[in-house]
C-alpha positions in Angstrom: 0.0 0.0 0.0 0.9 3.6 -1.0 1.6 6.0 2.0 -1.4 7.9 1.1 -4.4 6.9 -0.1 -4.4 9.6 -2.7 -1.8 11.9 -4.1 -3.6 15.0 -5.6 -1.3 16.9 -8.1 -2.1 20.2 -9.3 -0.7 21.4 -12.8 0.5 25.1 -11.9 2.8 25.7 -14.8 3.1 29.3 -15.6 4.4 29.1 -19.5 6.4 32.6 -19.9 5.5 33.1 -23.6 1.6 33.9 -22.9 0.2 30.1 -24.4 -2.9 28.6 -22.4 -1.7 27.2 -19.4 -2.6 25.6 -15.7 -0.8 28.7 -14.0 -2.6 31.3 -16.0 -6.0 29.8 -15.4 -5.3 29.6 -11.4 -3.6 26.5 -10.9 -2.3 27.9 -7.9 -4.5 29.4 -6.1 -6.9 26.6 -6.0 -3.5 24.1 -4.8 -3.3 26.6 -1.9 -7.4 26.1 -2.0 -7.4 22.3 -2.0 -4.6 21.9 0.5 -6.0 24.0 3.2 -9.6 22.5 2.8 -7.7 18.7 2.9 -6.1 20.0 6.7 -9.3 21.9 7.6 -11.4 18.9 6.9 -8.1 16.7 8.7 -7.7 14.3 5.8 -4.1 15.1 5.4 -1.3 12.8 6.3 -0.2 9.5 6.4 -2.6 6.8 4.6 -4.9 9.8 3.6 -4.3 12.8 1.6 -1.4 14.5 -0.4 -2.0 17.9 -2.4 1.1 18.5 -4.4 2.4 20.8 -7.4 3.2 19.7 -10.6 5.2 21.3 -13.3 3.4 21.4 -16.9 1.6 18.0 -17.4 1.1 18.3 -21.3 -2.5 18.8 -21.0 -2.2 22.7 -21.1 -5.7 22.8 -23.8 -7.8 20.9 -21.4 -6.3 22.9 -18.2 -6.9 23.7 -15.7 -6.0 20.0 -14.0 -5.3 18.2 -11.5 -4.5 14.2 -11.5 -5.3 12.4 -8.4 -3.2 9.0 -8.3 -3.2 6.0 -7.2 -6.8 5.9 -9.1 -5.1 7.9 -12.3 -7.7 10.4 -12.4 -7.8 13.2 -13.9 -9.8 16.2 -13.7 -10.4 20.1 -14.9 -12.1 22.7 -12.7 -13.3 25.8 -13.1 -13.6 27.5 -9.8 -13.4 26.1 -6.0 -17.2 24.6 -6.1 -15.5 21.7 -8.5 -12.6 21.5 -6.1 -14.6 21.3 -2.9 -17.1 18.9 -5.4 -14.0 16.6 -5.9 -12.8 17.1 -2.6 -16.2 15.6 -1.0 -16.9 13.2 -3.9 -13.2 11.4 -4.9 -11.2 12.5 -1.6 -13.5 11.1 0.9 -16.2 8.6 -1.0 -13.7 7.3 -3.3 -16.8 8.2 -6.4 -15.2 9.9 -10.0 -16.8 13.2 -10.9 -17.8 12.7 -14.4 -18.8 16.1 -14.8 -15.2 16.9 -14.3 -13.1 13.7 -15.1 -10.8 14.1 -18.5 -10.1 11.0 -20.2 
C-alpha cells in the first residue's frame, strides 16, 4: 500500500511566452485552496491525503488540472465549487466526478 491513499497533483505551470496554461488559469491558487480544505477537513497525512504541485503536465488545452493517483484520475475545474465537489466526492467517498473527469 501507497503511503497515502491519494496523491492530488495540481498542474501550476506558468508558461512565460503567454500560451494557455494551468498557471494562468489559477492552478495555484486553487492548490493553496485544495490543501488548506484537505487540513481543515483533517484528511491530510499519512494513509490519507497529499495535495502537491506539478510542473506542466502536457494537457495545457484541457487545463486547468489536476491528477489524483493512485486511481489515475484526472480532472479540470473551473472554480473552488469543482474543487470542494472533488474534494467531497473522490477524496472522501472514493466516487469519479464525471462532470469533471478528462479522459
Amino acid at each position: 500500500m501507497s503511503y497515502y491513499k491519494y496523491h492530488v497533483f495540481f498542474c501550476t505551470n506558468q508558461r512565460e511566452d503567454g500560451a494557455k496554461c494551468c498557471g494562468a488559469s489559477g492552478g495555484q491558487a486553487m492548490r493553496d485552496y485544495a490543501k488548506r480544505k484537505i487540513k481543515n477537513l483533517d484528511l491530510n497525512g499519512e494513509g490519507r491525503c497529499r495535495i502537491n504541485t506539478a510542473g506542466c503536465m502536457d494537457r495545457c488545452d484541457e487545463g486547468p488540472l489536476l491528477a489524483i493517483y493512485p486511481d489515475a484520475v484526472w480532472y479540470t475545474y473551473v472554480d473552488e465549487h469543482d474543487i470542494d465537489e472533488i474534494i467531497e466526492e473522490h477524496l472522501q467517498h472514493g466516487r469519479i466526478v464525471e462532470r469533471l473527469q478528462l479522459k
